[in-house]
NUGU-402287 format. One record per residue (C-alpha): chain; residue in one letter; residue number from 0; x, y, z. Coordinates in steps of 0.02 Angstrom, whole numbers, plus 50000, padded with zeros to 5 digits. Layout:
// residues N
+--------+---------+-----+-------+-------+-------+
| cadena | residuo | num |    xx |    yy |    zz |
+--------+---------+-----+-------+-------+-------+
|      A |       a | NUM |     X |     Y |     Z |
...
+--------+---------+-----+-------+-------+-------+
***
This chain:
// residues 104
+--------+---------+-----+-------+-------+-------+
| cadena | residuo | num |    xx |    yy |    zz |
+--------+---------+-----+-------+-------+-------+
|      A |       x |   0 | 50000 | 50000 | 50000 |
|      A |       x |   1 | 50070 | 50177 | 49965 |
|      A |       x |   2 | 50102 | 50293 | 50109 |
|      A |       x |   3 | 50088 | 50478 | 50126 |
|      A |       x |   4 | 50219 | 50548 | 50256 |
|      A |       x |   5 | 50173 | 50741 | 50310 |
|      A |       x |   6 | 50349 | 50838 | 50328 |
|      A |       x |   7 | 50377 | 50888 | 50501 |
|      A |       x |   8 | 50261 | 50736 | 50589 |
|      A |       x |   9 | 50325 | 50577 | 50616 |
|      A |       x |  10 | 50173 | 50470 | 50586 |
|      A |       x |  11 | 50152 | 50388 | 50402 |
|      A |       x |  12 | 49981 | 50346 | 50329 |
|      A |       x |  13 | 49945 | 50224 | 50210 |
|      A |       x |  14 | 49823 | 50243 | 50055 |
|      A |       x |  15 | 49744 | 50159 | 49914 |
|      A |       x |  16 | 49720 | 50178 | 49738 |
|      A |       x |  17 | 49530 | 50249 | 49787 |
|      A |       x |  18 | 49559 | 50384 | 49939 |
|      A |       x |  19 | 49617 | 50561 | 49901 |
|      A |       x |  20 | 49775 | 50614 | 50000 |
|      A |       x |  21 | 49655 | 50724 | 50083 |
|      A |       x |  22 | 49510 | 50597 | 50161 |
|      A |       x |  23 | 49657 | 50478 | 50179 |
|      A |       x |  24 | 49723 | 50629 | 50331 |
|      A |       x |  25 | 49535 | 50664 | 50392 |
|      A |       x |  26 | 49512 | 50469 | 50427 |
|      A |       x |  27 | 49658 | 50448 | 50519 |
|      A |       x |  28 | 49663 | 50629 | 50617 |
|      A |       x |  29 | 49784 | 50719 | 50536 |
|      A |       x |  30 | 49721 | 50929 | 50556 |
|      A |       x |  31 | 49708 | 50973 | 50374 |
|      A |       x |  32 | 49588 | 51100 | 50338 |
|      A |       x |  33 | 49433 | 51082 | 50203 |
|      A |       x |  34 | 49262 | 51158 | 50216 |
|      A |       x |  35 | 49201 | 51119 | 50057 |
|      A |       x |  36 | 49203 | 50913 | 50110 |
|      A |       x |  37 | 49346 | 50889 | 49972 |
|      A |       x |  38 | 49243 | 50968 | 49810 |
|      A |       x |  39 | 49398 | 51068 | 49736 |
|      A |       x |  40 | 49298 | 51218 | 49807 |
|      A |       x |  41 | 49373 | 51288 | 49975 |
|      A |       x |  42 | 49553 | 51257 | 49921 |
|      A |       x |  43 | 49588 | 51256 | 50107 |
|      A |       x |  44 | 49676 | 51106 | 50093 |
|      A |       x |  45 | 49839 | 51127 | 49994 |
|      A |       x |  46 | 49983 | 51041 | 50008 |
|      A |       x |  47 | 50161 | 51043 | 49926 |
|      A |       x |  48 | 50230 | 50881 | 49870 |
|      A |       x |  49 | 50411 | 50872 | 49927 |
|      A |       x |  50 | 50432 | 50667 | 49863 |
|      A |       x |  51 | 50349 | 50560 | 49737 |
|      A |       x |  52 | 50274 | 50676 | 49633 |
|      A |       x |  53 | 50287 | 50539 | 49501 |
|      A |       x |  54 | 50154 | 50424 | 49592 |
|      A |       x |  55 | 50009 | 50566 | 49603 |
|      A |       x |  56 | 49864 | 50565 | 49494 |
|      A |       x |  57 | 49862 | 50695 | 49360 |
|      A |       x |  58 | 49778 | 50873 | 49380 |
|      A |       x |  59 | 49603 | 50859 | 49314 |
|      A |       x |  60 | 49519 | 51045 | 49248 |
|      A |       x |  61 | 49412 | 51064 | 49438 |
|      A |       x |  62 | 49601 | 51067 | 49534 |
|      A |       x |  63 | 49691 | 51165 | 49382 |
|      A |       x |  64 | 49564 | 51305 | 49395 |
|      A |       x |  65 | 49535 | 51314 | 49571 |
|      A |       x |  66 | 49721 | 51303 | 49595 |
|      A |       x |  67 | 49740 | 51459 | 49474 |
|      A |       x |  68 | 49608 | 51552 | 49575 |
|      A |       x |  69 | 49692 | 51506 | 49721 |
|      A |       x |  70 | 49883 | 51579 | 49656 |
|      A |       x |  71 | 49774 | 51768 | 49616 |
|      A |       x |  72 | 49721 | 51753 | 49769 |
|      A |       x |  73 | 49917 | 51740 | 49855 |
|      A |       x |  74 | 49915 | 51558 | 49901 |
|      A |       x |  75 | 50070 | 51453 | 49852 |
|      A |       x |  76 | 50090 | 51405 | 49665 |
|      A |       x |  77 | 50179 | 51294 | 49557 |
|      A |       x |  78 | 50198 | 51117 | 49508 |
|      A |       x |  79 | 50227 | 51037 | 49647 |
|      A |       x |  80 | 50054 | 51132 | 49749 |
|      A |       x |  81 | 49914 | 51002 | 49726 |
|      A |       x |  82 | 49757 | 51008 | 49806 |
|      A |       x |  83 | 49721 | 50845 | 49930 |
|      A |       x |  84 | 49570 | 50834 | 49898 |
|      A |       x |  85 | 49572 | 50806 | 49727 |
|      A |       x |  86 | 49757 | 50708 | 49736 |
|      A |       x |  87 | 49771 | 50505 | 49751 |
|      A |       x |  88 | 49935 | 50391 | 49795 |
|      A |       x |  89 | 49968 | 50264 | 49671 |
|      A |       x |  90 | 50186 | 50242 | 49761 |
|      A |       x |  91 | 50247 | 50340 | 49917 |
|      A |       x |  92 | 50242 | 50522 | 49956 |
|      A |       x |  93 | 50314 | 50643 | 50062 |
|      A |       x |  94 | 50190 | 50788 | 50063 |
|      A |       x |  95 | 50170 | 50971 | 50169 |
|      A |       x |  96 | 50011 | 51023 | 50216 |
|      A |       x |  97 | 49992 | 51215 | 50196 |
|      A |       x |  98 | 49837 | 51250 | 50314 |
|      A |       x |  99 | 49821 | 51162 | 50491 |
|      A |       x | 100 | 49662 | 51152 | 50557 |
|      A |       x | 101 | 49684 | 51226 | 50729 |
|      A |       x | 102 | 49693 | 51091 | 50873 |
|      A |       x | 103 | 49592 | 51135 | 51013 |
+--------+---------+-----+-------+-------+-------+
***
């Protein structure tokens, strides 16, 4: 199974084929923001790949746009800014997440 590491936390998740990076983090308690419930509409939760690039899925046109609305609005840009929601695991990946949910 592939695993998603978060840079700066030592705990490692594992994935599948079927689970976006992002409700792969929700299900196991990771504080990653979203408020749309992973629609490519919030853009809350952003993350920068740092490894493994090669084993994401491709951008599809919801993620390209709201990613460009996203970089107008200040947030981070660039190839390696994906959102999580919209992002699946096929190998292993070291990603950052850009927007903590507070803990409280």
């Amino acid at each position: 199974m592939p695993t998603i590491r978060v840079h700066g936390f030592e705990k490692a998740y594992q994935t599948n084929l079927t689970t976006s990076i992002l409700n792969t983090l929700l299900k196991n308690g990771f504080p990653i923001q979203t408020i749309c419930g992973g629609r490519a509409l919030c853009g809350r939760d952003l993350i920068r790949i740092r490894a493994g690039a090669g084993f994401l899925s491709p951008r599809r046109e919801a993620e390209t746009r709201r990613l460009a609305e996203l970089a107008s609005q200040g947030e981070p840009t660039g190839p390696d800014i994906r959102l999580a929601c919209q992002t699946y695991a096929r190998g292993d990946v070291e990603i950052e997440v850009i927007h903590l949910r507070n803990r409280t």
